[in-house]
VOGU-3710 file (C-alpha; in Angstrom, 3 decimals, decimal comma):
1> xxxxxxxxxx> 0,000/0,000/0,000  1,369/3,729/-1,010  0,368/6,666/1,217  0,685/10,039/-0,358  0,570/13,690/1,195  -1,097/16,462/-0,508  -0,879/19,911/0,882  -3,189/22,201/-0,184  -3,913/25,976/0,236  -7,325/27,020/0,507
11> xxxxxxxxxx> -8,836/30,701/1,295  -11,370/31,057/3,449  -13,191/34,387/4,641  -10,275/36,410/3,782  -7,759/34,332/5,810  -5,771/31,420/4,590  -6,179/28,433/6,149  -3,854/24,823/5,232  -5,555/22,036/4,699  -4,193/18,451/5,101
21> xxxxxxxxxx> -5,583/15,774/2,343  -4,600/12,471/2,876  -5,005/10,207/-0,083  -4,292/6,392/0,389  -3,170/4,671/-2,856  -4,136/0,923/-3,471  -1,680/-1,125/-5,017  -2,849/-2,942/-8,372  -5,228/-5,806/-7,541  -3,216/-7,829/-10,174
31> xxxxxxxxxx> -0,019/-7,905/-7,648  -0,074/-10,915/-5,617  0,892/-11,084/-2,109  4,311/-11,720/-0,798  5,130/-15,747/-0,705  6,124/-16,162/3,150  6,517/-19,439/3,365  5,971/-22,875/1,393  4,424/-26,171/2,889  5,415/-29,236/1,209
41> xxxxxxxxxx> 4,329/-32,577/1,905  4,534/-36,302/-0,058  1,664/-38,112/-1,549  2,147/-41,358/-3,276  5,953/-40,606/-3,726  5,555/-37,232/-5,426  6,523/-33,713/-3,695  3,426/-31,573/-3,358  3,772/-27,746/-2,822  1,842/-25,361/-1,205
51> xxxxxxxxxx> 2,374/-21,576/-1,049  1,242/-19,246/2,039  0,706/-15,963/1,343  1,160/-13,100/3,303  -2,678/-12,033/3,597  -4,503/-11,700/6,602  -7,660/-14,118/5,391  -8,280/-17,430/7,011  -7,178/-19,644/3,822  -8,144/-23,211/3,725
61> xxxxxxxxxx> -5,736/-25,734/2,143  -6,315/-27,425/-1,255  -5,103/-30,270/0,945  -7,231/-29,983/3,946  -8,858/-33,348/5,305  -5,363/-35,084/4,086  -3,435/-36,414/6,657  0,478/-36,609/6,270  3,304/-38,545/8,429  5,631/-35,104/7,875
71> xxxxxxxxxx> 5,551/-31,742/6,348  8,236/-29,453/5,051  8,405/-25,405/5,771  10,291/-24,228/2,781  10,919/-20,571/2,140  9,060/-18,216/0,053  10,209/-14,834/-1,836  13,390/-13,133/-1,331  12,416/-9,656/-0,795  14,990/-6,796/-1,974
81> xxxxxxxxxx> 14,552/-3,852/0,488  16,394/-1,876/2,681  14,343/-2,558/5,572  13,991/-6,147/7,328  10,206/-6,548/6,468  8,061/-7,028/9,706  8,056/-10,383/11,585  4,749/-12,638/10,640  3,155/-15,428/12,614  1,333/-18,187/10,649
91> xxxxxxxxxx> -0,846/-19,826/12,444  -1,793/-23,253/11,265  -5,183/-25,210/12,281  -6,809/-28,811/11,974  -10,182/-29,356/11,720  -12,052/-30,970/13,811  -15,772/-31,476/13,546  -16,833/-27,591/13,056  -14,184/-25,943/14,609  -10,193/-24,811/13,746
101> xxxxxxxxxx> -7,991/-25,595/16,433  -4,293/-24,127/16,503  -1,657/-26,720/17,039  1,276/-24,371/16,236  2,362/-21,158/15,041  5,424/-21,028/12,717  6,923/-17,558/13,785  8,546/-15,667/10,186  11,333/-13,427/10,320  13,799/-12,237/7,828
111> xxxxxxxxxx> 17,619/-12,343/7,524  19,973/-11,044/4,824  21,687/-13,501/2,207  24,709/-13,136/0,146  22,534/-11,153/-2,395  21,495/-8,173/-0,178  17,883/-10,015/-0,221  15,894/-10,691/2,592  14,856/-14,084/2,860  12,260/-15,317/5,428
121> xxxxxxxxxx> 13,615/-17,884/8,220  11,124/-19,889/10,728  10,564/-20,538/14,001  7,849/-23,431/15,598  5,848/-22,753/18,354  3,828/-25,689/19,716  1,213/-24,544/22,647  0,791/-27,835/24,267  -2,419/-28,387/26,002  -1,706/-29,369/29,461
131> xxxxxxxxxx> -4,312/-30,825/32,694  -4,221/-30,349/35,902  -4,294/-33,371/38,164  -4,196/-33,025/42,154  -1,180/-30,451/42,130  0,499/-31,563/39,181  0,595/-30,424/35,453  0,689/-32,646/32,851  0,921/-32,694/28,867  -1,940/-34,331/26,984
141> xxxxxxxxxx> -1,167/-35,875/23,710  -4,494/-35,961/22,218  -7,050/-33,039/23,134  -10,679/-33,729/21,380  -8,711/-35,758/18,750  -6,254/-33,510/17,870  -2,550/-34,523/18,366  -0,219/-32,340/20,285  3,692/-32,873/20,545  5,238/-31,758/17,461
151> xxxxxxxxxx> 9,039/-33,596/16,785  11,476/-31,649/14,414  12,975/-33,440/11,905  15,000/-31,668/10,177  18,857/-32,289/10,056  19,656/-28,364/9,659  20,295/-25,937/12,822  19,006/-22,827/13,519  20,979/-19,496/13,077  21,600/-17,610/16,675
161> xxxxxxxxxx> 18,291/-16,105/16,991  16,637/-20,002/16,781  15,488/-19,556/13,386  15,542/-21,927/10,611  16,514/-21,746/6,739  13,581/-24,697/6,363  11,700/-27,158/8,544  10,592/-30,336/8,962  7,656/-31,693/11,163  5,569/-34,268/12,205
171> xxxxxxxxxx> 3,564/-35,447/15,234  4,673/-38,100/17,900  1,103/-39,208/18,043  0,440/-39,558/14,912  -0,572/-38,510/11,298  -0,405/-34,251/10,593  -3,276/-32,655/9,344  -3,236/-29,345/8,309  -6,334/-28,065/6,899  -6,607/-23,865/6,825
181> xxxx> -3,843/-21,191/8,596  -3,979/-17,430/9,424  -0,875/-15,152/8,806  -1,025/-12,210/11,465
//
C-alpha cells in the first residue's frame, strides 16, 4: 500500500487556512501477495507444494482433510529492500468437527543472504495443552482428537536467533493434518 501527502492551500473568509488531504493509494489488484513461506508434503511418492501468502484471510488448504506422516516449511520470496520486512506469525489449524484448532504457530522473520535479499527464516511454536491433576501439570497428547507434541525433523540448525533456513515436522502421536492457517 502507497500513502501520499497532498498539501493544499485554501482561502477562506479572507484568511488562509492549510488544509491536510490524505489520499491512500491501493496497489494494483493484479499484484499478488508476498510468498512467506511454502508447505510441502509427499503423496504417493511425489513432492506436493503449497504456497502461504502473506494475507490476513483465514485460507483453507487445497489439501485440507489429508493427513500426512511429515511436512516441510520451505521458504518463500526473497524480498529486496532496505528494511527487514516485519516479523509474521502463521498460524496453522486442523479441523475438527466444526471448529479450527491451533496446534502451532510457525513464527517468520527475515535475515539477509549473500545477495542483499531478505529471505524469510522460521521458528515453531507448539502450545501444548496441558491438565491439571491433584497439584500436578501434565501434557496431553491428544485433546478432542487432535494430536499435540510436534518432533522436528529436520537435520539443519538454527541461526543464533533459533530460526531456521527450512523445517521439517511431524507429530509423535500420529498422522499431521493441516487443513486452513492465518498469517497475522
Amino acid at each position: 500500500m502507497t500513502m501520499a501527502v497532498q498539501l493544499s492551500a485554501v482561502r477562506l473568509g479572507g484568511c488562509c487556512s492549510l488544509v491536510l488531504v490524505l489520499t491512500v493509494l491501493l496497489s494494483p489488484l493484479s499484484a499478488a501477495a508476498a510468498v512467506l513461506m511454502v508447505l510441502e508434503h509427499r503423496d504417493n511418492g511425489e513432492r506436493v507444494q503449497t504456497e502461504v501468502e502473506a494475507t490476513p484471510d483465514h485460507v483453507t488448504s487445497p489439501h485440507a482433510g489429508k493427513a500426512h506422516p511429515k511436512w516441510a516449511i520451505l521458504p518463500g520470496e526473497a524480498i529486496a529492500s532496505e528494511r527487514r520486512p516485519r516479523d509474521r506469525a502463521v498460524h496453522l489449524f486442523r479441523r475438527i468437527g466444526l471448529q479450527h484448532v491451533r496446534f502451532c504457530t510457525v513464527n517468520v522473520r527475515y535475515f539477509k543472504n549473500g545477495e542483499d535479499a531478505w529471505v524469510p527464516h522460521f521458528q515453531l511454536n507448539q502450545e501444548p495443552v496441558l491438565i491439571k491433576e491433584g497439584k500436578r501439570w501434565r501434557p496431553v497428547s491428544k485433546f478432542g482428537g487432535a494430536a499435540s507434541l510436534i518432533v522436528l525433523t529436520s537435520s539443519t540448525l538454527p541461526n543464533a536467533q533459533g530460526y531456521y533456513r527450512s523445517l521439517e515436522f511431524g507429530l509423535t502421536t500420529g498422522l499431521t493434518y493441516i487443513d486452513s492457517w492465518i498469517v497475522r
